[in-house]
N, C-alpha and C positions, 0 to 999 in steps of 0.2 A: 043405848046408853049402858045397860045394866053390860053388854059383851065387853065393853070399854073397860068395867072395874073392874070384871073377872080377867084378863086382860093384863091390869093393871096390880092386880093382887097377887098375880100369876108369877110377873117377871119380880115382885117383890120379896115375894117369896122365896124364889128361884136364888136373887142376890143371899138374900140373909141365909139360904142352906149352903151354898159357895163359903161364905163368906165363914164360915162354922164350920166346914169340911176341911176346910182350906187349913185354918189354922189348927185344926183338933186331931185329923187323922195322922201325920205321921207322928206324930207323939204317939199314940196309943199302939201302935205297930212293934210287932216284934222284931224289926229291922237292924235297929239299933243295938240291938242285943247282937244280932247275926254278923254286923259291920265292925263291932269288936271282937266279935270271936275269930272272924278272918283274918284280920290286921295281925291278931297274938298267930293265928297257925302258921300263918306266913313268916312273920317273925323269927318263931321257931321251927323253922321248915317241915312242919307235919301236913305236908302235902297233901296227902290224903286226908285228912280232918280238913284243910284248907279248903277243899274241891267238894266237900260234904257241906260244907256250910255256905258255898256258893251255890249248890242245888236249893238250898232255904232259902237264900235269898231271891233265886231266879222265882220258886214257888211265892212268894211273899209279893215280890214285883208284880208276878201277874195277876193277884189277886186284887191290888193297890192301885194297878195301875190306872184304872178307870176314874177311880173318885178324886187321883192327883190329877188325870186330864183336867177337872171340872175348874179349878183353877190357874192351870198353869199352861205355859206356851209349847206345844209341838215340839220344838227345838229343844226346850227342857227337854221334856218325854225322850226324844230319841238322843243325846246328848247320855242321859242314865244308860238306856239301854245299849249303847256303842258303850261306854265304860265297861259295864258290866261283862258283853262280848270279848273286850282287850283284857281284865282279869280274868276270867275263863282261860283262853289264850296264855299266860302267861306265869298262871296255877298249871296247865298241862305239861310246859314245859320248865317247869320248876325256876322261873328267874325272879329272885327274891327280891331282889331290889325295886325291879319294876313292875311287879305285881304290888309290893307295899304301896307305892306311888299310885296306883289305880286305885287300891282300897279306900286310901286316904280320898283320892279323888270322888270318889263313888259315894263316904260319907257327906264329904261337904254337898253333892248335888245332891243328896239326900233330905239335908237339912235344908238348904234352898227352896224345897218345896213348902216347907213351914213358915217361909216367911212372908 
């Protein structure tokens, strides 16, 4: 009986830390900050600052990554992760258009994860 509540106290627990990481951690993240500073270098083609700020955010990603798994789908996960890949890509060969269009892209999965 008593392994039942522990058990039971266990996955309750478990929900309400999800359920608190889930909504609290990309807010508190410096991401957001990094997700507009790429969008402006890009904007204004400082390629080099653009490609600096995508090392932060690749840094940031993999720091992050783990406690976004806890409530979200696989597909999210790897959905960011291919983004981010196609701006890398895209910042190396300086194409503005279509790098802004990933940036953008990359915030909104970004904020996805907050919801």
């Amino acid at each position: 009986m008593k392994v039942n509540i522990r058990i039971a106290l266990g996955i309750t627990a478990a929900i309400v830390l999800a359920y608190l990481l889930h909504n609290a951690f990309p807010v508190s993240s410096p991401m957001d900050k990094y997700l507009e500073e790429v969008e402006a270098a890009i904007l204004a083609e400082e390629w080099p600052k653009a490609r600096a700020t995508l090392e932060k955010i690749d840094k940031e990603w993999k720091r992050s990554r783990f406690l976004i798994a806890v409530n979200n789908g696989q597909l999210d996960i790897q959905e960011f992760t291919r983004t981010l890949a196609v701006l890398h890509a895209y910042a190396r060969v300086e194409d503005r258009a279509s790098a802004y269009a990933e940036a953008a892209h990359l915030k909104e999965r970004w904020w996805g994860f907050a919801e």
